[in-house]
VOFI-200618 format. One line per 2 residues: number of its first residue (from 0); for each residue x, y, z of C-alpha. Coordinates in steps of 0.5 Angstrom, whole numbers, plus 500, padded with zeros to 3 digits. Layout:
NUM = X,Y,Z | ...
END
This chain:
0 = 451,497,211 | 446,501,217
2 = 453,503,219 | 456,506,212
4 = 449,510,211 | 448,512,218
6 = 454,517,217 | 452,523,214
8 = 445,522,217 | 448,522,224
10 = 452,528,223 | 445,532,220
12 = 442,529,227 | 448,532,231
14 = 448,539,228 | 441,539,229
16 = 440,537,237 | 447,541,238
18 = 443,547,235 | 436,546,239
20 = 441,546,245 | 444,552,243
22 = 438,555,241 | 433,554,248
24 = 439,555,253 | 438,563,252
26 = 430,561,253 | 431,558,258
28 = 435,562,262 | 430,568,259
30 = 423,564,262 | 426,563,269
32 = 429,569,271 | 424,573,268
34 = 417,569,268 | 417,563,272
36 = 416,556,274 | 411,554,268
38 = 415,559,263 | 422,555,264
40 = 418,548,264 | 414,550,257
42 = 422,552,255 | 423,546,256
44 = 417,542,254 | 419,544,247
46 = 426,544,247 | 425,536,248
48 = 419,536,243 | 425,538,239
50 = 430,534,240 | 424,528,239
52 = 423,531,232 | 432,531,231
54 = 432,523,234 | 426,522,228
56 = 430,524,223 | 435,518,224
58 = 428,514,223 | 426,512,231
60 = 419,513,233 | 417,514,240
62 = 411,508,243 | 408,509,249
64 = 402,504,251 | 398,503,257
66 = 398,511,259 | 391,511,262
68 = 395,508,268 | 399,514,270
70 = 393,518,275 | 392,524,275
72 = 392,529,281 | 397,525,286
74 = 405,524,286 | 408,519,282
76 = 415,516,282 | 416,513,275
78 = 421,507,275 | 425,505,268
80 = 430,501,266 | 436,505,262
82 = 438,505,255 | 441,511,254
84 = 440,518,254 | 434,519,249
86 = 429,516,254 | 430,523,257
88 = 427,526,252 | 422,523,251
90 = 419,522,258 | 420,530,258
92 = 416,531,252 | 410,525,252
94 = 409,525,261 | 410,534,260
96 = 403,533,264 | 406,530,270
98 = 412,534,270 | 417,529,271
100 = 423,531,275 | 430,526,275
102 = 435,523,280 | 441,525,275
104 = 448,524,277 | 452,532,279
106 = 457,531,272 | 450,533,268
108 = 449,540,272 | 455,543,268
110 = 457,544,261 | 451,542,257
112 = 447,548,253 | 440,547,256
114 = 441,541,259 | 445,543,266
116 = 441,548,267 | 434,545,267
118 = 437,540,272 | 440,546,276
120 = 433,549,275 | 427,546,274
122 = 427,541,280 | 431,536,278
124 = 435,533,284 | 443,532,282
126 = 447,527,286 | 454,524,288
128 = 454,517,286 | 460,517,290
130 = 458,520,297 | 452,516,299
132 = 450,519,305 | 450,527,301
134 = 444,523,295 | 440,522,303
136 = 438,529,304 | 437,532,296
138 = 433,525,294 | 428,527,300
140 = 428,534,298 | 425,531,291
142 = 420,526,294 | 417,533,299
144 = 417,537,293 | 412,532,289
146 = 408,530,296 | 407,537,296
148 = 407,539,289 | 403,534,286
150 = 409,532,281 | 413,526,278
152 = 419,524,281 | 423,519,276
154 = 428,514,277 | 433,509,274
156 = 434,504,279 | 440,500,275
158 = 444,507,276 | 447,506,269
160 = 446,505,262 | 445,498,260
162 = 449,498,253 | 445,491,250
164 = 438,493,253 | 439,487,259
166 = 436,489,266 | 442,490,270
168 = 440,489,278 | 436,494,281
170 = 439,499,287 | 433,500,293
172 = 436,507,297 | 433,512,291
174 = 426,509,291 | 426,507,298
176 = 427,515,300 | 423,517,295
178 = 417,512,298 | 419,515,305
180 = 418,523,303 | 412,522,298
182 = 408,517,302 | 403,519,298
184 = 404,517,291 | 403,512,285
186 = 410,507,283 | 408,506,275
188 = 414,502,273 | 416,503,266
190 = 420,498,261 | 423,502,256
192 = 425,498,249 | 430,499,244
194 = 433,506,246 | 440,502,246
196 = 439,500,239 | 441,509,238
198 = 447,508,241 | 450,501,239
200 = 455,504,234 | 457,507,240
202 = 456,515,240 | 458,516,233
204 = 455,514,228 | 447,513,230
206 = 443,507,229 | 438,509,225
208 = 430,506,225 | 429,504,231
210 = 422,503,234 | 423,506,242
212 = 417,503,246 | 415,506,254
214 = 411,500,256 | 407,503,264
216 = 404,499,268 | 399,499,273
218 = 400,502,279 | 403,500,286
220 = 401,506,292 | 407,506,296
222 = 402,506,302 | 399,500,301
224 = 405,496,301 | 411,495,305
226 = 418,497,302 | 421,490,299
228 = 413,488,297 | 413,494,293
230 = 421,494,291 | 419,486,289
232 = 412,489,285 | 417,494,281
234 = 422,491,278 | 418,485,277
236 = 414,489,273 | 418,493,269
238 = 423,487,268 | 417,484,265
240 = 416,487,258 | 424,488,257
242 = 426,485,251 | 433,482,251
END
């Protein structure tokens, strides 16, 4: 039955998501050449306030508890778990504070309005999953920028998207790069729930009344700790509050 009735609401949401894309590439493209960093980052702050507001209409709602751990003033890696491409936008718009920053893979920096061009300009670092040793320098460069920016960096572990919401097993290189070229900052694991339960039909149709929650947890400076400590520390924590 959820599937039946999601059919005409998922074909609204997608008209709307499409047309926030649309709409916001323009804006982008305007804030960064014209005014700036913190002009392209409002954009696209608010492109994913909307894009959030799209995902409502299929009846999901967005839960984020215990963000009193993120602290201010420092550099942060956010380390998840995936579901699906809806933990995007909400990690955007909720932690738009920290300016989250993502390791995307490069087939993302071409042919999506919006979205490719914030990740070719808004700090976020592309990479080829099949070349290993070209992902080494363009992760650093993302743990140097939130070193000296004071930024978040995030990270999913798992590589791919876990379509039942089962953890998969956690790859150590990005994180530990990240570590090395960031030796200051904060890991706050984050256990994401229910974000695959949008896509369970598979793109089409959508599922509908889902309740997303982002879980974070206290966290674990890089400094204090030795890689396979923290590396240990992480994926426990975030494994921890995954509901499978």
């Amino acid at each position: 039955m959820e599937k039946l009735i999601s059919y005409p609401i998922s074909i609204i949401f997608y008209l709307c998501f499409g047309l926030c894309l649309a709409i916001f590439h323009p804006i982008q493209w305007v804030c960064f050449n014209f005014f700036g960093y913190q002009a392209h980052k409002k954009s696209v702050d608010y492109l994913n306030f909307f894009l959030v507001k799209c995902s409502n209409l299929l009846g999901n709602t967005y839960t984020f508890k215990n963000k009193d751990f993120i602290p201010r003033g420092v550099p942060v890696i956010f380390v998840a778990n995936h579901q699906s491409m809806y933990d995007i936008i909400g990690i955007i718009w909720y932690l738009r504070k920290f300016h989250p920053k993502f390791v995307s893979k490069k087939e993302l920096g071409k042919g999506i309005p919006s979205v490719s061009f914030n990740l070719r300009h808004g700090g976020s670092v592309l990479i080829d999953r099949r070349d290993p040793k070209q992902a080494i320098p363009i992760i650093k460069s993302l743990g140097h920028y939130i070193e000296e920016h004071r930024r978040s960096a995030v990270i999913f572990p798992e590589g791919t998207r876990s379509k039942t919401g089962k953890p998969k097993e956690f790859a150590q290189s990005g994180l530990k790069i990240l570590c090395k070229s960031s030796p200051s900052a904060i890991v706050i694991p984050i256990s994401i729930n229910n974000s695959w339960k949008m896509v369970k039909f598979g793109a089409f149709p959508m599922g509908l009344g889902n309740k997303l929650e982002f879980t974070f947890h206290e966290g674990i400076p890089v400094k204090n700790f030795t890689f396979e400590e923290l590396m240990e520390k992480t994926e426990k924590a975030v494994i921890s509050s995954i509901n499978y």
